[in-house]
Backbone bond lengths (Angstrom), bond angles and torsions (degrees), N, CA, C in turn:
res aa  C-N    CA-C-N  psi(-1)  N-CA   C-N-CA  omega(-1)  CA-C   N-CA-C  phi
1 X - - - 1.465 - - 1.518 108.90 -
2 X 1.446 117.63 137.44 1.492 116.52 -176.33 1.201 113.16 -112.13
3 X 1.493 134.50 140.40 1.408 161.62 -120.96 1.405 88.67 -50.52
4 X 1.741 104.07 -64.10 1.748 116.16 -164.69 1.938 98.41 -54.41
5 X 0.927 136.08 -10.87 1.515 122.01 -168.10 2.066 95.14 -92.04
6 X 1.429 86.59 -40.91 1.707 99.25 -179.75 1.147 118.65 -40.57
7 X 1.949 105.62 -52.09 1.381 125.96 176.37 1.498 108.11 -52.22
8 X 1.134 115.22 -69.60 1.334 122.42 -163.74 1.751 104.04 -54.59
9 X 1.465 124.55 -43.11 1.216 118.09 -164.56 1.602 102.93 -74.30
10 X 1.378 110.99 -26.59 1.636 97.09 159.78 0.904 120.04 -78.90
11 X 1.077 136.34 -59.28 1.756 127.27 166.31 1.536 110.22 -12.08
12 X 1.415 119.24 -47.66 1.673 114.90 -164.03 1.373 87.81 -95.47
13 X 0.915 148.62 -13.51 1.448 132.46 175.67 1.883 105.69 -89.03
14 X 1.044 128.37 -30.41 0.930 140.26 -162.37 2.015 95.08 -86.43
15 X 1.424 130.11 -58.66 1.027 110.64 147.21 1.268 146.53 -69.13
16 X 1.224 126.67 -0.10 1.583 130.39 142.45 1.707 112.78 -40.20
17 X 1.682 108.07 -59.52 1.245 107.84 -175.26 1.494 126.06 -62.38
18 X 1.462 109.21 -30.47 1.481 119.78 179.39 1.666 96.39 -60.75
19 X 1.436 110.24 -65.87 1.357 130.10 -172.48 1.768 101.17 -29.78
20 X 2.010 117.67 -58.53 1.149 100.29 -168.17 1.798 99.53 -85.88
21 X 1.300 127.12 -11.50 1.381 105.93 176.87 1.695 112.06 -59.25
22 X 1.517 113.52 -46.97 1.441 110.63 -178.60 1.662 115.61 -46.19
23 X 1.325 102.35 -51.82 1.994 112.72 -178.12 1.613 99.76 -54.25
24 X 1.111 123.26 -72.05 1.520 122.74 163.81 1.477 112.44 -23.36
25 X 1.348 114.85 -53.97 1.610 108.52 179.75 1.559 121.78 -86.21
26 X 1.322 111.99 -17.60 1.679 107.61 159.10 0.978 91.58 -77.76
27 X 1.480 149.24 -112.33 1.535 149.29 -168.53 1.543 105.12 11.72
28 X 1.303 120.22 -56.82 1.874 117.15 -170.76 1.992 104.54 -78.09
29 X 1.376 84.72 -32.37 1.851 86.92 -172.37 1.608 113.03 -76.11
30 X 1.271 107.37 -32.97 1.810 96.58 -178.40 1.670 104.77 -146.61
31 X 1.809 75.64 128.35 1.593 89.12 -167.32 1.746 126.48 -65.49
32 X 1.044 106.26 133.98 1.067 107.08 -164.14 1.600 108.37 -62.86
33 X 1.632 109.65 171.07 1.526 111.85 -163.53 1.888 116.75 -61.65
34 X 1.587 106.01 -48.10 1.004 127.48 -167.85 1.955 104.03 -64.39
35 X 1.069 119.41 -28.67 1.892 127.33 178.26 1.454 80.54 -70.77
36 X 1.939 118.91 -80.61 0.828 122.56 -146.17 1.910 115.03 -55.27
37 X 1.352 114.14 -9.63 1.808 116.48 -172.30 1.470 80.80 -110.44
38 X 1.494 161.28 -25.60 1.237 114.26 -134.68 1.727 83.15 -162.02
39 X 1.442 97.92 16.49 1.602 103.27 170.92 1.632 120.67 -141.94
40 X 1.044 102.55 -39.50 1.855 115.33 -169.61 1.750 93.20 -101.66
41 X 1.041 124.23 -31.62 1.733 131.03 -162.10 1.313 80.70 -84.23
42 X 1.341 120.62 -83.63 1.366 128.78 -173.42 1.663 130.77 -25.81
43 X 1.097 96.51 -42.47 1.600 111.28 175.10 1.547 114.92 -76.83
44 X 1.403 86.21 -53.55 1.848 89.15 -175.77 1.559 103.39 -56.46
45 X 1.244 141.42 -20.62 1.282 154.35 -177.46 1.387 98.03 -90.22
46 X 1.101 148.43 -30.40 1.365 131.85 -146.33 2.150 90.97 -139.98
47 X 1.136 132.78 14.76 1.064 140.44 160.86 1.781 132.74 -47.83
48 X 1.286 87.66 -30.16 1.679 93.25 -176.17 1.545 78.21 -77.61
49 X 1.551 117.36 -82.08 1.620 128.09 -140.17 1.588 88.71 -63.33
50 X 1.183 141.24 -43.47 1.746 128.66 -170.79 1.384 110.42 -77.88
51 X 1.443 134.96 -5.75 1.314 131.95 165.26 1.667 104.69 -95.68
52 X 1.489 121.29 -12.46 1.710 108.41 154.64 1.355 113.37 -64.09
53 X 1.032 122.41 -39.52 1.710 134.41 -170.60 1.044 115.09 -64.44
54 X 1.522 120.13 -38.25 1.555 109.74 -168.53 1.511 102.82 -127.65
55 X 1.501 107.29 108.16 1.703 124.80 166.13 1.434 91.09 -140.57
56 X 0.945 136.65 17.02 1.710 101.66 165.46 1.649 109.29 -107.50
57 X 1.466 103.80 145.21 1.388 101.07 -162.27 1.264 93.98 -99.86
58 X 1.586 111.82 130.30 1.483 117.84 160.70 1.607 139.38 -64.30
59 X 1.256 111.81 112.08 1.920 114.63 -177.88 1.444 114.43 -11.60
60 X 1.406 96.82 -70.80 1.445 94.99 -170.75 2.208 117.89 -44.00
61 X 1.426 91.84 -57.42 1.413 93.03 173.97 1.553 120.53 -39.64
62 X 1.699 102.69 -60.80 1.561 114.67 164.97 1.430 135.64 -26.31
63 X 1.708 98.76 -40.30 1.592 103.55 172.95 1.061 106.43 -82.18
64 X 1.681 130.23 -51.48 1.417 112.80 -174.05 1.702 110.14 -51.83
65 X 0.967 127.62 -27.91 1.723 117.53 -157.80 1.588 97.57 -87.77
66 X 1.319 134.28 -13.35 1.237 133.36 -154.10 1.518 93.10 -97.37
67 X 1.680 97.24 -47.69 1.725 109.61 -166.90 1.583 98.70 -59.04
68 X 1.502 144.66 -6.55 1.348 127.21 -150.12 1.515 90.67 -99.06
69 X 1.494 104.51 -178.02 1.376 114.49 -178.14 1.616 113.42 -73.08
70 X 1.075 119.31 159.59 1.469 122.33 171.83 1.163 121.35 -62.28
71 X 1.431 120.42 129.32 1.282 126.98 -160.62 1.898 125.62 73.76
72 X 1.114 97.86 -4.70 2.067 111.69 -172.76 1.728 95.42 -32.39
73 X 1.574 88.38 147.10 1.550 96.56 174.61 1.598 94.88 -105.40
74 X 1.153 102.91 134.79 1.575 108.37 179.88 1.722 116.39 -119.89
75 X 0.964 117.69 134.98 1.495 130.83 176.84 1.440 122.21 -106.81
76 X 1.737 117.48 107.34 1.214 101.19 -172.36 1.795 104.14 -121.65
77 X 1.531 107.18 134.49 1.263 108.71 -151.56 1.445 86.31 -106.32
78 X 1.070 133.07 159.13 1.601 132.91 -145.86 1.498 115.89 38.95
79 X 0.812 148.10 82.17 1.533 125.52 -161.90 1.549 93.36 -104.41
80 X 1.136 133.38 -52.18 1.479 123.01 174.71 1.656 99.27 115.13
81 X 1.342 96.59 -120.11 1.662 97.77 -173.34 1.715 96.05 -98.77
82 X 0.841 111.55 -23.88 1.693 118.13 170.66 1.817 111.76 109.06
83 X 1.253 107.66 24.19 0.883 92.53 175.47 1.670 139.24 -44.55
84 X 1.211 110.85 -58.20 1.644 104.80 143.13 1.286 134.43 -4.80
85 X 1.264 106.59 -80.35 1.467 117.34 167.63 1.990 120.76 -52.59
86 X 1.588 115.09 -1.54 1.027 94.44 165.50 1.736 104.72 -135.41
87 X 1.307 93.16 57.75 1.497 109.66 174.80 1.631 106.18 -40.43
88 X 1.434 119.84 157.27 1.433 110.19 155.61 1.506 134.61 -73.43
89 X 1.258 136.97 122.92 1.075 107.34 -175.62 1.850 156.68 -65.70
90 X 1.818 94.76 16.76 0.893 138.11 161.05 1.822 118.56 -66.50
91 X 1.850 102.57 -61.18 0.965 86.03 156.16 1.301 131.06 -118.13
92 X 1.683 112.02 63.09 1.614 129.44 156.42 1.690 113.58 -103.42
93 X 0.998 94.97 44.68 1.696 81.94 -156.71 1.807 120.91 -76.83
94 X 1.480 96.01 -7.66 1.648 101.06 130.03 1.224 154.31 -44.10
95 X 1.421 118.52 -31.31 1.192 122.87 -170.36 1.463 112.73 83.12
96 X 1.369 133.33 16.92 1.354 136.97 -160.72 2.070 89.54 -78.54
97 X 1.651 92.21 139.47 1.369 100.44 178.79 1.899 101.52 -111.73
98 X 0.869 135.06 131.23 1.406 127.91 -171.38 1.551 97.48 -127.76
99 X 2.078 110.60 136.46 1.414 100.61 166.85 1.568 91.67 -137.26
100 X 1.606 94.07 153.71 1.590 93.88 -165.55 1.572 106.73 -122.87
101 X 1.095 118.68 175.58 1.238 131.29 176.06 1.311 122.09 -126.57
102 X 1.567 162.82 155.81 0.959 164.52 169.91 1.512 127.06 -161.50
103 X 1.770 127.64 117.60 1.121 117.21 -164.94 1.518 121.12 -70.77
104 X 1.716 111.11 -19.36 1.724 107.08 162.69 1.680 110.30 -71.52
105 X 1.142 119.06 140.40 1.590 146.74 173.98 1.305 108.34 -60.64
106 X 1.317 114.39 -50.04 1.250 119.22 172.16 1.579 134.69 -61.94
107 X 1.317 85.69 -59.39 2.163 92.84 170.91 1.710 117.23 -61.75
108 X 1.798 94.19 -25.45 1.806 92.38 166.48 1.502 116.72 -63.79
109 X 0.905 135.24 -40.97 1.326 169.84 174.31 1.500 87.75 -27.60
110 X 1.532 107.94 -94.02 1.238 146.30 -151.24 2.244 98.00 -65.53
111 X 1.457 99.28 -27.27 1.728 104.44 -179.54 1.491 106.70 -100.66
112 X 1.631 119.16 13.56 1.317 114.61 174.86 1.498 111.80 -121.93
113 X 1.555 101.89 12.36 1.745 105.20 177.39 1.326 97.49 -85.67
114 X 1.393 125.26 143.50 1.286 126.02 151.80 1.150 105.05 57.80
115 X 1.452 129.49 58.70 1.557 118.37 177.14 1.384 97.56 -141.03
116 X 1.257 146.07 158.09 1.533 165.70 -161.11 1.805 103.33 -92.38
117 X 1.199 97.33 -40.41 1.842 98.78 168.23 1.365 114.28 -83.91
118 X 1.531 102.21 -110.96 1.771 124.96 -149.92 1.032 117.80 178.22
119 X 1.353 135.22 130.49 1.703 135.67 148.43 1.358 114.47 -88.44
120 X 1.033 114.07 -172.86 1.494 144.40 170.90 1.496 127.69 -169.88
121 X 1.120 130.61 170.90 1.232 112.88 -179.94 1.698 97.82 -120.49
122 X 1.012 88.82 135.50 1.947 96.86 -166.50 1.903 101.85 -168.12
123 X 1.468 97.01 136.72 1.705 114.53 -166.16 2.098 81.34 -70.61
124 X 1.421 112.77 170.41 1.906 112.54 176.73 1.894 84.31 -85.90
125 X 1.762 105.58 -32.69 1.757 88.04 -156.33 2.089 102.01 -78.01
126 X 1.507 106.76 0.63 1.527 93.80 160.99 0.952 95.75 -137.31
127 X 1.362 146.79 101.98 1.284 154.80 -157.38 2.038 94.86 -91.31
128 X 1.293 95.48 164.95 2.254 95.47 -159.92 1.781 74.71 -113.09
129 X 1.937 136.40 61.58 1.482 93.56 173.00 1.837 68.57 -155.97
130 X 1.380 100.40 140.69 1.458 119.07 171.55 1.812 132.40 -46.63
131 X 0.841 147.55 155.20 1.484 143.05 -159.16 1.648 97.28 -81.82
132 X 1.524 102.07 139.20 1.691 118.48 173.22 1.444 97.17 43.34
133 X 1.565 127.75 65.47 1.347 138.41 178.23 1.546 109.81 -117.23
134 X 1.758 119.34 -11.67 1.263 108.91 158.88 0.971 107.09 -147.41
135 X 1.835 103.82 162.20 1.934 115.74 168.85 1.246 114.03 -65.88
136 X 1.199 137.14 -8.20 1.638 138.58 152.60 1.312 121.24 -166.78
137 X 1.660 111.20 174.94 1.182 112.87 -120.60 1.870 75.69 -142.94
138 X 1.462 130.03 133.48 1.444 99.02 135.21 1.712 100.68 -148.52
139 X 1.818 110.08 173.04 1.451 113.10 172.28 1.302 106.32 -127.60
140 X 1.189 126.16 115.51 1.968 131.52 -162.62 1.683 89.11 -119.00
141 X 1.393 97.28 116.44 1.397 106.09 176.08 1.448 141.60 34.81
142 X 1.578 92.30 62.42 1.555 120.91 -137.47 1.746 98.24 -132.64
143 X 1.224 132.70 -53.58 1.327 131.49 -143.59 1.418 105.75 -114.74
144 X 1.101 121.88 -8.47 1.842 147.92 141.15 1.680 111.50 -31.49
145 X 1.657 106.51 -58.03 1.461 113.27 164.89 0.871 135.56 -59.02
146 X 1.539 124.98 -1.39 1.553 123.19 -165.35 1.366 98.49 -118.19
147 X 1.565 109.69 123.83 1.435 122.90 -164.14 1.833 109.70 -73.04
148 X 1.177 144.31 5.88 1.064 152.70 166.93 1.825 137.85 -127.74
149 X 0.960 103.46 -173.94 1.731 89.76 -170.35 1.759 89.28 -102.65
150 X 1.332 123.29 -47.75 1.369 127.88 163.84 1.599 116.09 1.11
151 X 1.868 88.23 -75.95 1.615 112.00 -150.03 1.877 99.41 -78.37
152 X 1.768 110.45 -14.93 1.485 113.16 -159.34 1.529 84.41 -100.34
153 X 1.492 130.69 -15.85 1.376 111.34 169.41 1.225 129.60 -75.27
154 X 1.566 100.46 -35.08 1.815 123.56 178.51 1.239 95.44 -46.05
155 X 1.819 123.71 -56.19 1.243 124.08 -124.47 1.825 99.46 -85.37
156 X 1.673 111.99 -19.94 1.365 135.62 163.36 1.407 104.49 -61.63
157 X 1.218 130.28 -39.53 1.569 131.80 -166.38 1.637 105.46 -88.46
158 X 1.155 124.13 -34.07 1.390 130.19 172.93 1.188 93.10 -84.73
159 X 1.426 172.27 12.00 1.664 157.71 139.11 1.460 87.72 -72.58
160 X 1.448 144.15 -39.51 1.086 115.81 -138.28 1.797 84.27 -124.84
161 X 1.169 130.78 -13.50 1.535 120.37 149.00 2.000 110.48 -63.13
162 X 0.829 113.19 -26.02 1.571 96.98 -178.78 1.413 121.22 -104.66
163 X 1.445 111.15 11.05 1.414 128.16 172.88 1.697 114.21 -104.90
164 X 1.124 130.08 127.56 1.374 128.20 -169.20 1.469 120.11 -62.58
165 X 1.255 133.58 -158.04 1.649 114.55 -174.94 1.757 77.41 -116.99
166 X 1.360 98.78 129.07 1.333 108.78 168.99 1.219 114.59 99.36
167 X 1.996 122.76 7.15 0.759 152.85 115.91 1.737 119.97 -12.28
168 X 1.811 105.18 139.39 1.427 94.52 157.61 1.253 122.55 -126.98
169 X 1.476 120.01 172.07 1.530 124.46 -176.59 1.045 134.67 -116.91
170 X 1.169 167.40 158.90 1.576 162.63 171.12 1.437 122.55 -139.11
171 X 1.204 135.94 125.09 1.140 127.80 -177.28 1.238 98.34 -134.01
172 X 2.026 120.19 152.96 1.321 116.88 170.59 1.182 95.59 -151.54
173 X 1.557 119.48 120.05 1.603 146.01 150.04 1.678 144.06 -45.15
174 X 0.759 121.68 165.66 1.186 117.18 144.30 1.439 137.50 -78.28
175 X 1.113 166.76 112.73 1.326 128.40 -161.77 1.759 96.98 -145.95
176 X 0.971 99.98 149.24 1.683 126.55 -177.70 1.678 128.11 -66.83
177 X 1.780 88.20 -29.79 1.595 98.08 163.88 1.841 111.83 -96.75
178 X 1.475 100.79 5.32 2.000 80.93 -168.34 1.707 102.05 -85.37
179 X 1.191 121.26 -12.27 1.715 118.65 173.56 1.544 110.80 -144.14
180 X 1.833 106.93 179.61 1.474 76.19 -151.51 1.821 77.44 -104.37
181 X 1.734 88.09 162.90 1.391 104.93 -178.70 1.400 137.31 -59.23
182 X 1.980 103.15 -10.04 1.399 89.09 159.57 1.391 136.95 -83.45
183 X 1.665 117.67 5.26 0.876 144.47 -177.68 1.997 117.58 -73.75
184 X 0.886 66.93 -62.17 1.856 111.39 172.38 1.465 121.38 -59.70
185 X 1.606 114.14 -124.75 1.399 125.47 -163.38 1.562 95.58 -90.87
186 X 1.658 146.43 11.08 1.017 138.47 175.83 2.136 91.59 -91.80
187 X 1.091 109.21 -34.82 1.454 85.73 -170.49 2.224 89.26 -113.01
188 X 0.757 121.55 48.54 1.596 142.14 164.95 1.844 104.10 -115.63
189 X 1.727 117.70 145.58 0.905 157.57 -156.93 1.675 94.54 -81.52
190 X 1.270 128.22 109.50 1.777 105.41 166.05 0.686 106.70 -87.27
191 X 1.762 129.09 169.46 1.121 119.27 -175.30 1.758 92.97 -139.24
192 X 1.661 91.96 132.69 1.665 102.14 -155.32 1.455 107.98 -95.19
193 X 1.755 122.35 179.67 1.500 110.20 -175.29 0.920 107.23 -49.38
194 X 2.137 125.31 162.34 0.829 126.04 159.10 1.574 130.34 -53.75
195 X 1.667 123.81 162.22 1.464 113.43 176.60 1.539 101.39 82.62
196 X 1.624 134.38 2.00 1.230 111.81 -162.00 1.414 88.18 -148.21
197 X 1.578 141.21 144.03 1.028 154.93 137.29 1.259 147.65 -47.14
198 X 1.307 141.97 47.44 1.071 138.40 -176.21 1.430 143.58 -125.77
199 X 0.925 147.27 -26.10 2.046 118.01 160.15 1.606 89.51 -131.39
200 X 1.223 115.50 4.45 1.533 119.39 -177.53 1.612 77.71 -88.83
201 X 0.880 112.16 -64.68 1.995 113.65 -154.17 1.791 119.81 67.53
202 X 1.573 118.20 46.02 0.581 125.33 145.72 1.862 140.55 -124.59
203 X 1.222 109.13 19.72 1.609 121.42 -170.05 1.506 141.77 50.86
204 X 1.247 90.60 -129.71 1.718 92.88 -174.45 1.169 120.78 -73.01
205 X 1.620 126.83 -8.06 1.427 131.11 161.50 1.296 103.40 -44.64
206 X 1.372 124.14 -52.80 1.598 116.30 -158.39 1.593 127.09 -69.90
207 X 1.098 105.90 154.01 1.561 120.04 178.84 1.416 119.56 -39.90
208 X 1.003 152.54 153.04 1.838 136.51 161.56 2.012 87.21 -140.62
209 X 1.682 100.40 153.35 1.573 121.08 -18.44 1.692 94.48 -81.50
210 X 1.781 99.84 160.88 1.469 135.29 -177.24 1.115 110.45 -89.65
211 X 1.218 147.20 6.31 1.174 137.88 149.95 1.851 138.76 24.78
212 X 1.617 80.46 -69.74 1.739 115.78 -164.37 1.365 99.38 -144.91
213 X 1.694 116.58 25.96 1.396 112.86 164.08 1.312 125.52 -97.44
214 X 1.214 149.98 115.48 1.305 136.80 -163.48 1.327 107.39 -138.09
215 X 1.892 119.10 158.76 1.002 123.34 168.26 1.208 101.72 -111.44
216 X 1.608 109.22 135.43 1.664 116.15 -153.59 2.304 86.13 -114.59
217 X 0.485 130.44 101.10 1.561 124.87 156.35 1.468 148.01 -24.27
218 X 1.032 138.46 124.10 1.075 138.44 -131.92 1.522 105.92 -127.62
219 X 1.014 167.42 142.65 1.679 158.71 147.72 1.314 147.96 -103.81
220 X 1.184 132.04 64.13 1.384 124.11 -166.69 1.378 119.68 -74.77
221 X 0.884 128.91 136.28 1.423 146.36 177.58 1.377 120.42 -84.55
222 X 1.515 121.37 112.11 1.310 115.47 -135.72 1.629 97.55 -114.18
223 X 1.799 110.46 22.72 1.621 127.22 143.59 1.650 97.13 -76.61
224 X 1.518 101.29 169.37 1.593 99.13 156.26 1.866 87.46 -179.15
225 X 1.091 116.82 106.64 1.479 135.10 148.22 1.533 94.07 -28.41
226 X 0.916 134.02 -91.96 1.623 138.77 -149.43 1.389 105.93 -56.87
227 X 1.549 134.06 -15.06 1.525 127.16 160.20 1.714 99.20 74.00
228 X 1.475 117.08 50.43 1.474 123.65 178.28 1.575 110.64 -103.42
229 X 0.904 110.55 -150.06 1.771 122.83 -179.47 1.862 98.54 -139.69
230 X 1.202 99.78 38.69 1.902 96.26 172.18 1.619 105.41 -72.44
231 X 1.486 120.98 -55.21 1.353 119.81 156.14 1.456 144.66 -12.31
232 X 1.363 100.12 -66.89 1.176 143.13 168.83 1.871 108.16 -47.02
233 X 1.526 106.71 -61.49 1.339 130.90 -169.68 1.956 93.58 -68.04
234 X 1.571 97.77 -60.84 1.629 88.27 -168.24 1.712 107.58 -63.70
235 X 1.352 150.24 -24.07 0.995 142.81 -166.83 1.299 105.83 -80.78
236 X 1.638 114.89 -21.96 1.623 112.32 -175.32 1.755 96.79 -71.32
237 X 1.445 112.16 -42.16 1.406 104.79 -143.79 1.741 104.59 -87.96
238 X 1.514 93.60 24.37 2.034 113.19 -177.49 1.291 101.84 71.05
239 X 1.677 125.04 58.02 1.434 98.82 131.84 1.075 134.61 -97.61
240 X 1.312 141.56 -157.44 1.463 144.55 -150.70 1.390 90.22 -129.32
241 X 1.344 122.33 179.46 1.583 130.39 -171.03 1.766 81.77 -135.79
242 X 1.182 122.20 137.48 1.164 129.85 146.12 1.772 134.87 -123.05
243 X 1.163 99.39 102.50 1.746 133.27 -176.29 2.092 102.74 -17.48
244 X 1.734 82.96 -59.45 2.111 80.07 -177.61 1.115 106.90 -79.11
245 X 1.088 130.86 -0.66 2.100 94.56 157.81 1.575 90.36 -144.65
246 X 1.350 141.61 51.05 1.276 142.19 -176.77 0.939 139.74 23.69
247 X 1.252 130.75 26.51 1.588 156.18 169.18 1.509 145.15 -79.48
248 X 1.714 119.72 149.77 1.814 81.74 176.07 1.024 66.08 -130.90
249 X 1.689 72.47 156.97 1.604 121.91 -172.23 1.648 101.80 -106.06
250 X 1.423 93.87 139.72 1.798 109.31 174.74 1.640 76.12 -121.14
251 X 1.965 82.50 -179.58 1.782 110.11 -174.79 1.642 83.61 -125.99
252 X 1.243 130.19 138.60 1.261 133.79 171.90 1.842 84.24 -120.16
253 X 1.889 110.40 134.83 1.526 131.59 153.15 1.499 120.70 -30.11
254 X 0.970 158.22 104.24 1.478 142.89 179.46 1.620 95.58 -130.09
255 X 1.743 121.15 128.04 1.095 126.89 157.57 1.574 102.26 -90.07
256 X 1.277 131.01 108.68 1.303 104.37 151.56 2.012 124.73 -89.17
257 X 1.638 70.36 156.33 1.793 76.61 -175.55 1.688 103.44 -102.75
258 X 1.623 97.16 145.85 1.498 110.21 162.14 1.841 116.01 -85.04
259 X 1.188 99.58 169.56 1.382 98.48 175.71 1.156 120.59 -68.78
260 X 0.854 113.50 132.41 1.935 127.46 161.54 1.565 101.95 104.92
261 X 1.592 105.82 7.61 1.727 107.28 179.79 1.297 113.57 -61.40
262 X 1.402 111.43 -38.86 1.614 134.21 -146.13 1.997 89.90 -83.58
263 X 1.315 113.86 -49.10 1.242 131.16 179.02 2.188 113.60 -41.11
């Protein structure tokens, strides 16, 4: 082969790579359709009634935050309504300070009342907090939402850019073996190749291939003691009203993972 063929075959290899760094960098920069309808819409709509739901703090999380050093700065990237962040101080008995981030507006909102840290509103795959800025790091039912393998690797690489070296981490999934599937993804929405319609019934928005993509369901209860606009909120963001138990229903994104994915 002579020099000029050499040239050229780097040249085309060399724009291949630009080519996939750019796709990689639209892919991380703008969220794709299917997060943005059936993850970020959804929540910001469903914020009042899904921050009643979730205060109980899970063990596993519990031990990691207890085991850290006294005083640990903690970073929680999805944080949600923050429950975390308003541990009791009974069981903080560390001193653990936690500040979180979350890409709905609303659940940030709702995890920065009365809490010992901070929110912000920040996506996990560009997290809003400076490099090696805390002694730990975690994402609790967080990386499930992100419609690609791309955006769920980034979102691993930003926990572990904002955690120091010698730092620790925690992550918690969804996963396919922790209950059994008739429970689960047998009565959940799949969601089929893109360009194609089927038991999802929503199309070419979706991810391909669907595998372990599902639309997991959502319920608002269209009583409400507290006299809010949760109703109101879920019907804007297209849910459905359903007659036998009087509710609307959203589709919330769920990747589930198999074992040894995370690995």
């Amino acid at each position: 082969m002579d020099g000029s063929g050499s040239v050229a075959d780097g040249q085309s290899c060399l724009e291949s790579s630009v080519d996939e760094a750019r796709t990689d960098r639209d892919e991380l920069l703008s969220m794709p359709d299917v997060e943005r309808k059936h993850v970020l819409e959804v929540y910001d709509a469903i914020a009042p009634h899904f921050s009643d739901t979730r205060f109980a703090i899970w063990p596993g999380v519990d031990r990691f935050l207890t085991a850290l050093d006294e005083h640990a700065l903690v970073l929680d990237l999805g944080c949600g309504n923050g429950k975390y962040m308003h541990r009791s101080q009974a069981k903080n008995s560390n001193g653990v300070r936690i500040i979180g981030c979350d890409a709905s507006e609303p659940l940030a909102k709702v995890a920065a009342r009365g809490c010992v840290g901070d929110a912000a509103v920040g996506d996990a795959v560009r997290a809003p907090f400076r490099d090696d800025a805390a002694d730990a790091a975690i994402s609790v039912a967080v990386l499930h939402h992100l419609s690609t393998e791309t955006r769920r690797i980034h979102a691993i690489r930003e926990l572990v850019r904002v955690t120091r070296v010698g730092g620790k981490i925690l992550i918690y999934v969804w996963a396919r073996e922790q209950e059994s599937e008739r429970a689960t993804v047998a009565k959940w929405k799949r969601i089929v190749a893109a360009g194609h319609t089927g038991s999802a019934g929503f199309g070419a928005s979706m991810p391909s291939p669907a595998k372990n993509d599902y639309l997991v369901p959502w319920h608002v209860p269209t009583y409400s003691k507290r006299g809010d606009d949760r109703v109101e909120r879920a019907t804007q963001a297209g849910g459905e009203f359903v007659s036998e138990n009087a509710t609307v229903r959203l589709h919330r994104y769920y990747h589930v993972f198999t074992e040894g994915e995370l690995d």
